[in-house]
Residue, then its C-alpha position, 0 to 999 in steps of 0.5 A: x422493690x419487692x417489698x412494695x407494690x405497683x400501687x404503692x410505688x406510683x403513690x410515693x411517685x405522685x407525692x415525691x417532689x423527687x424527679x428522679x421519679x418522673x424520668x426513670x419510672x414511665x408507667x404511667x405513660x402509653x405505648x406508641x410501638x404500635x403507631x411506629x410499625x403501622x407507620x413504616x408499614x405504609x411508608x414501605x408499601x408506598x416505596x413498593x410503588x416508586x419506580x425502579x429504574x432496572x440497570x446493568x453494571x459493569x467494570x471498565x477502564x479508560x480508553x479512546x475511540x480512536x486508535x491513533x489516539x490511544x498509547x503508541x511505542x515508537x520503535x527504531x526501524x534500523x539498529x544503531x547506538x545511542x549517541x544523544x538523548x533529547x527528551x526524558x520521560x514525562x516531557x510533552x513533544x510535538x509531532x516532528x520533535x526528535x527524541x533521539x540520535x543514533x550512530x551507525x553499526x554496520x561497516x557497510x553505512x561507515x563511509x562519511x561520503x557514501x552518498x557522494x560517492x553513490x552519486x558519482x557512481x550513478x553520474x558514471x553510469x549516466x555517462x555510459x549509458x548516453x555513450x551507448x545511445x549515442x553509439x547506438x545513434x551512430x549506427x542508425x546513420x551508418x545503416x542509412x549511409x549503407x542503405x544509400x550506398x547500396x541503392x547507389x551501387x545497384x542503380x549503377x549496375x542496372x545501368x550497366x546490365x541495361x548496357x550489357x542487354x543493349x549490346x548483346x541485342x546488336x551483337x545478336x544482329x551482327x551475328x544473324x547479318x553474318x549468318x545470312x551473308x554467310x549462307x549466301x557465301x555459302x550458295x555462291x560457293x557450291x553454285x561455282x563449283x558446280x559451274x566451275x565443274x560444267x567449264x562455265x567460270x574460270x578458276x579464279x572466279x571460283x577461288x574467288x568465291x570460295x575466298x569469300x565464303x571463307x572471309x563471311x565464315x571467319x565474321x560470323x565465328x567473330x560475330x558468335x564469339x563476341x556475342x557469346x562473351x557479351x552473354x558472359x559479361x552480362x552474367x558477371x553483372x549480375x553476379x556482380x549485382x548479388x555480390x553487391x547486394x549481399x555484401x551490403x545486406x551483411x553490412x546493414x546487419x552488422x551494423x544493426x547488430x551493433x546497433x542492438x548491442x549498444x541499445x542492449x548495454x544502454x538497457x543493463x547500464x540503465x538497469x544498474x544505474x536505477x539500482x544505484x539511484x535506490x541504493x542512494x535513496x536507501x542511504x538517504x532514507x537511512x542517514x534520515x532515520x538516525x534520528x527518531x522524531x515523534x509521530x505525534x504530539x503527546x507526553x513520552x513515557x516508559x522509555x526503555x533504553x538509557x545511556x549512551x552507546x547503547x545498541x538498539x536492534x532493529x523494532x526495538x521499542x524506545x518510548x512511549x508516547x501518550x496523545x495529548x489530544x484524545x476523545x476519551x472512550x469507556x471500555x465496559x465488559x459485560x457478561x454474556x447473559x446481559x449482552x442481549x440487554x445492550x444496544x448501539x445509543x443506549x444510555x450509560x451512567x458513570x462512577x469514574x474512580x477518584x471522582x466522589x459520587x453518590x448512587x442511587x442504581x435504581x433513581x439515577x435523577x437522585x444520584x450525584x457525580x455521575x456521568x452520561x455516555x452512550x454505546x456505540x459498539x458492542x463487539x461480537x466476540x468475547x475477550x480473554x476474560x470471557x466477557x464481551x467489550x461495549x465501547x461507551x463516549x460522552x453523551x454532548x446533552x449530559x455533564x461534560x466528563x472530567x479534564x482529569x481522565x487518564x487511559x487507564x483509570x477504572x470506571x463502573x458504567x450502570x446501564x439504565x434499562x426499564x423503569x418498572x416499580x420497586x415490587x416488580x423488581x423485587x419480585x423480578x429477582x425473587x423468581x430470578x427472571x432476566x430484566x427487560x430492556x428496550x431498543x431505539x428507534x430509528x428516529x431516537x425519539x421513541x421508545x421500544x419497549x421488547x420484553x425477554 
């Protein structure tokens, strides 16, 4: 090649019929690098002006928005034995299935007739208890018999004190009769002896007189007497009518003694015999839970205990049961610097793993199997990973999220903040400024735009 000039090769190369010439030496043709680079120049200024949708990612997992729909253990609330097994795991139940049957281990449950012999117990105390009313009853009509008695004897004595008074009034006038015949007696006596002395009467006038006085003293000291004993009567009636009245009040009150003594063993037997009914609604709650039924439909999985015979302790987990009917939820967790950033109603693409996709974070109308969710809680304290939890549901106006979603399963949510062109976002993270974001009005029809 060194022997020949540039002339002399393109003149061999014009007369050769050879194409090996025309294919290997292009010297004769024009560059066109030039037109290449001015050509990619403009196309990437014109990709400088595209708009640039600004986003936030972040990993998260698959979970739901409801407590009572995610995973729950089902826990024995009493220990026992296995004694039968009627699921395994990966077998679908509904709510009031039972799962298991346990056998009792404690010696105070042993007695296959506990709860019959809690109810006679109970229908034992039930006796008493009326027994005690009813004596308690009782002593409620003996009081009442004793109240009449009472009224009964004093009415009696009454009488008998109103007797006593009539008497003594006549007797008082028999006694003051007696005194004024006495009295006279008494002047007849001394006005004889006087006459007796001056020769005027005979002696046996005088003694006759002086016989008189006599006869009117002796009436007037029995007339005294029996005053003086009616007096004494009339004192016994109405010790007599204290007696009566204290004799009668002592027996009500023992009567109502007993009376509150048998309302007092009715009160405690009644006691005893409410504890006996919750001992006997224990037991039957109990004998219930020797069997373990499902709070819900779902799958059961992660059983923790096999065999038979096998002793559970009391909250001891059995299996586990996943819902069957969830509305799932995405747990995103966000740094702290981009939780400003995040807002209730704001819009979420999703990449769920194992579903193919295409992204595009900045174009997200070009990308292909994504999924539309919306915020709906943003937790104000940090998780144990020192990011915060944004829970996200399926937007109803987007394509409706896989049937195939799991609890568990990964998802990249791309939250779409801004559109902004490609050189501002470029320029954004040459100067490491924060992107903007914005917040839905009230009414979720416009937009506020709010800069940081």
């Amino acid at each position: 090649m060194s022997k020949y000039l540039q002339s002399d090769i393109d003149t061999i190369a014009g007369e050769s019929k050879l194409r090996c010439f025309s294919n290997i030496y292009l010297f004769y043709r024009k560059s066109r690098i030039k037109r290449w680079l001015w050509g990619l120049l403009l196309l990437l200024l014109a990709i400088m002006f595209l708009p640039w949708t600004q986003n936030i990612r972040a990993r998260g997992t698959v979970t739901t928005l409801r407590q009572e729909q995610r995973p729950q253990q089902v826990n024995t609330m009493i220990g026992g034995s296995i004694m039968k097994w009627h699921i395994k795991e990966g077998d679908f139940v509904k709510a009031g299935d039972t799962l298991l049957q346990l056998g009792e281990v404690k010696v105070d449950y042993f007695d296959p007739q506990l709860l019959n012999r809690t109810q006679q117990q109970i229908s034992a105390k039930q006796q008493t208890m009326e027994s005690y009313r009813g004596k308690a009853a009782t002593t409620v009509v003996q009081s009442q018999a004793l109240q009449q008695a009472r009224e009964l004897k004093l009415q009696s004595l009454d009488n008998k004190i109103a007797q006593q008074e009539l008497k003594i009034r006549t007797e008082e006038a028999d006694l003051s009769a007696a005194t004024n015949e006495l009295e006279a007696y008494k002047r007849q006596s001394e006005a004889a002896r006087v006459m007796l002395d001056s020769g005027a009467i005979s002696l046996t006038d005088f003694e006759r007189r002086k016989i008189n006085y006599q006869n009117g003293l002796a009436k007037w000291n029995s007339a005294s007497n029996k005053l003086q004993q009616s007096k004494q009567e009339m004192i016994n009636l109405r010790i007599e009518q204290q007696s009566t009245l204290q004799e009668y009040t002592d027996k009500i009150a023992k009567v109502s003694g007993d009376r509150f003594s048998s309302l007092s063993d009715a009160a405690s037997t009644e006691a005893e015999l409410l504890k006996l009914q919750n001992q006997l609604a224990n037991y039957d709650a109990r004998s219930k839970l020797y069997y373990i039924i499902a709070p819900q439909s779902g799958q059961i999985t992660k059983a923790r205990k096999a065999g038979i015979g096998e002793f559970l302790k009391e909250g001891d987990m059995i299996v586990e049961i996943v819902p069957d009917k969830i509305q799932y939820a995405i747990e995103l967790f966000v740094k702290p610097m981009d939780l400003p950033l995040i807002s209730r109603g704001q819009t979420v693409r999703f990449v769920f793993d194992g579903f193919p996709a295409i992204v595009f974070s900045g174009w997200p109308g070009g990308s292909y199997g994504t999924f539309g969710g919306k915020v709906v809680a943003v937790e104000n304290s940090v998780s144990a990973n020192g990011k915060f939890r944004v829970l996200v549901v399926e937007d109803t106006a987007d394509r409706k999220w896989p049937a195939l979603l799991r609890i568990g399963g990964g998802a990249e949510g791309i939250m779409l903040l801004k559109d902004v062109p490609v050189y501002y976002e470029l320029w954004r993270n040459i100067n490491g400024f924060p992107p903007e974001y914005y917040q839905l009005e009230e009414s979720g029809q416009k937009e506020k735009v709010m800069y940081k």
